[in-house]
C-alpha positions as CSV (number, residue, x, y, z in Angstrom):
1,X,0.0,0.0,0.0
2,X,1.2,3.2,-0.9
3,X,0.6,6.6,1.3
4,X,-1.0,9.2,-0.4
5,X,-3.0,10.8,2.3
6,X,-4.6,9.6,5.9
7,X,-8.4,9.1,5.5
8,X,-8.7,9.9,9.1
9,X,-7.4,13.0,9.5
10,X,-6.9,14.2,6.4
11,X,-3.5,15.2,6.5
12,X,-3.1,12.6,3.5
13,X,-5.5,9.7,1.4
14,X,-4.0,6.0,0.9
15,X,-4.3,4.1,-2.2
16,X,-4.3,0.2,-2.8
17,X,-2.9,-0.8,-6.4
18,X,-3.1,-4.5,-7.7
19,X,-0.6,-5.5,-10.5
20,X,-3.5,-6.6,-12.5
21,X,-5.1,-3.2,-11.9
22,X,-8.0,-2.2,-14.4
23,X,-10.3,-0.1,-12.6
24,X,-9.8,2.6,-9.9
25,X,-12.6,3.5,-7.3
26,X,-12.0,6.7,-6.0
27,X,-13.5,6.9,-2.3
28,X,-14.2,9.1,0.6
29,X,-11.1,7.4,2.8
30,X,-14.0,6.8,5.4
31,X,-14.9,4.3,3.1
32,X,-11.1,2.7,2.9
33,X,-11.1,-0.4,5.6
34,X,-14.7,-1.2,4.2
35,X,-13.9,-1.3,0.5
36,X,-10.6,-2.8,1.4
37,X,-12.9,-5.8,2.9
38,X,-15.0,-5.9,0.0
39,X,-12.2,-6.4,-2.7
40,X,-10.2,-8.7,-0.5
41,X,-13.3,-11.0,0.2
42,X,-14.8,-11.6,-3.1
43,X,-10.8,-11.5,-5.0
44,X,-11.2,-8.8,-7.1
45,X,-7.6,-7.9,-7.7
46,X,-8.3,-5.5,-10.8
47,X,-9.8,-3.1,-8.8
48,X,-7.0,-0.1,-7.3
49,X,-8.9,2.5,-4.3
50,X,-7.3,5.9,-3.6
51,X,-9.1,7.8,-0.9
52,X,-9.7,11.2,-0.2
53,X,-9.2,13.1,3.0
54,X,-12.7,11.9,5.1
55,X,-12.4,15.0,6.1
56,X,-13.3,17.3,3.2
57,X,-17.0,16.3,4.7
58,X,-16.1,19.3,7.0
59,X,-15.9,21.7,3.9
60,X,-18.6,19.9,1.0
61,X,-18.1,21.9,-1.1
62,X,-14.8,21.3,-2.0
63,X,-15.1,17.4,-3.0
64,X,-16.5,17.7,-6.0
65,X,-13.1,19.7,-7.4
66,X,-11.2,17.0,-5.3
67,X,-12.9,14.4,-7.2
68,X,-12.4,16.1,-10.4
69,X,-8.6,16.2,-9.6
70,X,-8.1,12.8,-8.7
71,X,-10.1,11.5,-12.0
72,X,-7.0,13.5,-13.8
73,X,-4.8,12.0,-12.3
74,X,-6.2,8.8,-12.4
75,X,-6.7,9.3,-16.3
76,X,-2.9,10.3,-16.4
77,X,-2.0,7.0,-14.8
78,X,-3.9,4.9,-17.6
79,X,-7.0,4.1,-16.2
80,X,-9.6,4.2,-18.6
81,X,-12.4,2.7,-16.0
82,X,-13.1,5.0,-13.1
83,X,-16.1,4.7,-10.5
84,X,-16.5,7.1,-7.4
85,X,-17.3,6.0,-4.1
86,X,-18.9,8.6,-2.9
87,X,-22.3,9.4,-2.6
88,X,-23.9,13.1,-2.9
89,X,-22.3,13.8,0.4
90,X,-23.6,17.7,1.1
91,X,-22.4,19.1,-2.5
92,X,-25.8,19.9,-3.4
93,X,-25.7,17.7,-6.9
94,X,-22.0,19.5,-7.8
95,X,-20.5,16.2,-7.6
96,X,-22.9,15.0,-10.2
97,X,-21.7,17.7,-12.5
98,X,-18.3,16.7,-12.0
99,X,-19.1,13.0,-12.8
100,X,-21.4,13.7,-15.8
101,X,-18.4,16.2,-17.2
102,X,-15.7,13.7,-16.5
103,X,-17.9,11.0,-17.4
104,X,-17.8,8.6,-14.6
105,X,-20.0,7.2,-12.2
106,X,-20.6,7.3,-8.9
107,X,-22.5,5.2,-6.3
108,X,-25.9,6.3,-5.8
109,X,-27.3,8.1,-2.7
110,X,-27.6,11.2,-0.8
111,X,-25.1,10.1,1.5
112,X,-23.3,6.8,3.4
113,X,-25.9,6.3,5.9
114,X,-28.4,5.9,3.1
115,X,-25.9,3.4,1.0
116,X,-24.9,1.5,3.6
117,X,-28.7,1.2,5.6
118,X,-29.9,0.5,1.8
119,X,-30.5,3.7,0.1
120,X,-34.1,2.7,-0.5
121,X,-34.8,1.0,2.6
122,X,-33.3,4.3,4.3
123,X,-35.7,6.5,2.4
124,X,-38.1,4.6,2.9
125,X,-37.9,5.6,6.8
126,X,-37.7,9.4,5.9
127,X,-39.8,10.7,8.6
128,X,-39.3,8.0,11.2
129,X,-35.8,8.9,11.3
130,X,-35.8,12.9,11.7
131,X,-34.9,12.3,15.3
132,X,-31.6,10.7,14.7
133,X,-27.9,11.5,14.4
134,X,-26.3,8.5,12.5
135,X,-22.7,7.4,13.4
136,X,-20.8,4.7,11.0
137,X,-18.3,2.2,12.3
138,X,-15.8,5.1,10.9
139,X,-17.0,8.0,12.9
140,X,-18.0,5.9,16.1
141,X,-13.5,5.5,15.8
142,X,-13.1,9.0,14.8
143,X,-16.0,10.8,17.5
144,X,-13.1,12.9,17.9
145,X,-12.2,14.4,15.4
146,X,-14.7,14.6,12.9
147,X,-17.6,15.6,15.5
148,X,-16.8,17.1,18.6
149,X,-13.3,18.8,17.3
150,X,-14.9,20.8,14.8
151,X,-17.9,21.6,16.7
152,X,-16.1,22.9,19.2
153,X,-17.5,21.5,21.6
154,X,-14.3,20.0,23.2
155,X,-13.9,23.9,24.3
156,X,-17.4,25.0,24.0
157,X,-19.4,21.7,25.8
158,X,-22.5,24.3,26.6
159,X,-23.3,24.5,22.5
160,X,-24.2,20.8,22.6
161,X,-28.4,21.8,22.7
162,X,-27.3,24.4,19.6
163,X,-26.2,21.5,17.4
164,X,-28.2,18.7,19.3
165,X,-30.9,19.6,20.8
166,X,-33.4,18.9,17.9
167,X,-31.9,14.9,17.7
168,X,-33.7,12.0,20.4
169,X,-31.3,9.6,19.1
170,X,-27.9,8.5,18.5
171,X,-28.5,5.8,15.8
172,X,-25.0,3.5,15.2
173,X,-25.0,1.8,11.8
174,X,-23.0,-1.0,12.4
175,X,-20.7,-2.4,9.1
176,X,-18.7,-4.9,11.1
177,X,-19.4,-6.1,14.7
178,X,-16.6,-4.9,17.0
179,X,-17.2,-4.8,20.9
180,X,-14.8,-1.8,21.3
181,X,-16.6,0.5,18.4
182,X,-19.8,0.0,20.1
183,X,-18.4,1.0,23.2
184,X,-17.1,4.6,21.4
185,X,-20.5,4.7,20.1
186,X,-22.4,4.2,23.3
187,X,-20.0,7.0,24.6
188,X,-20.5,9.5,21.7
189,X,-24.3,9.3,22.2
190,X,-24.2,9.8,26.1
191,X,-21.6,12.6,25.4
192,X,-24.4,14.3,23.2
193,X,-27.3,13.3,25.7
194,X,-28.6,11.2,23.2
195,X,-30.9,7.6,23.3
196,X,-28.2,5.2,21.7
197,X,-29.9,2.7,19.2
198,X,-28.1,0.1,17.0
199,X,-28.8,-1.1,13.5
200,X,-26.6,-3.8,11.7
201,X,-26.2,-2.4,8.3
202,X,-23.2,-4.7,6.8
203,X,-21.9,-3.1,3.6
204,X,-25.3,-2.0,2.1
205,X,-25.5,-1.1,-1.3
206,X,-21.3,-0.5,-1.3
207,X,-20.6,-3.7,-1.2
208,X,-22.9,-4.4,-4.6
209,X,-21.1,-1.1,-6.1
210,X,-17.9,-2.1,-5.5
211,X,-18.8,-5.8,-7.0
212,X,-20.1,-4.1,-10.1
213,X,-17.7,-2.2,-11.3
């Protein structure tokens, strides 16, 4: 594996190339460990992953020129066959404009909670779920510092009810089953005074994506 970024904090993004590399997904790197799993497990050795910095979700409206960047460079490095792993993520349909101009595709969905639930089985649960602040097995690991950190509310705890105070619960969408996440997640929701409820999502509709490319 070579380094090109840290998906966690953003400082850098990592990319996994095969020798028999025909296809590059280029992901949010919230998504790396999960895709990782999903080419590993079903041997699909043509496909290579770079990541972005997870944390451009803090600033949407810079992926989609991200994105467009790493297609370039993608392109520059051969690959003909490009797919994007991210989903609409907050760019308000930019990133669609970037994917119909660079003509590539990207995984469908307004986000990864919808993709990984089952974008139409999350949908589907529209109003049922306008209580609920959503945490992936990524950002129950990363509470830190892709939630409180930027909130400020490591400095400022008393602006918890400003961000939170409209949310009844803390809703953990579990890809993989690991004790010590759910422990971080059970944490991150009494932290934001939040009932903690867990669903068992497995890869969702990312695992078919990824398969299908």
């Amino acid at each position: 594996m070579a380094t090109l970024a840290d998906a966690a904090t953003g400082q850098a993004g990592t990319e996994t190339e095969h020798k028999s590399a025909g296809v590059l997904i280029i992901a949010c790197g919230a998504l790396a460990r999960e895709i990782n799993a999903i080419t590993a497990a079903n041997g699909l050795d043509h496909i290579s992953l770079t990541c972005l910095p997870a944390i451009l979700h803090n600033r949407p409206e810079k992926i989609p020129d991200a994105v467009r960047q790493a297609i370039r460079e993608g392109r520059e490095r051969g690959f003909e066959h490009i797919a994007i792993a991210y989903a609409d993520c907050g760019t308000g349909g930019y990133l669609d404009r970037v994917c119909e101009e660079e003509n590539v595709t990207r995984i469908a969905g307004p986000h990864c909670y919808a993709f990984f639930s089952g974008t139409d089985d999350f949908l589907a649960r529209d109003d049922a779920d306008m209580d609920a602040f959503f945490l992936t097995d990524f950002l129950a690991k990363q509470f830190e510092a892709f939630v409180i950190e930027p909130l400020g509310l490591d400095r400022h705890p008393e602006l918890r009810d400003d961000y939170f105070g409209h949310y009844k619960r803390l809703v953990y969408l579990v890809q993989i089953e690991d004790a010590a996440l759910e422990v971080k997640a059970r944490a991150a929701a009494e932290r934001l005074g939040l009932v903690f409820e867990k669903r068992m999502t497995g890869y969702g509709d990312l695992a078919d994506f990824v398969r299908g490319v």
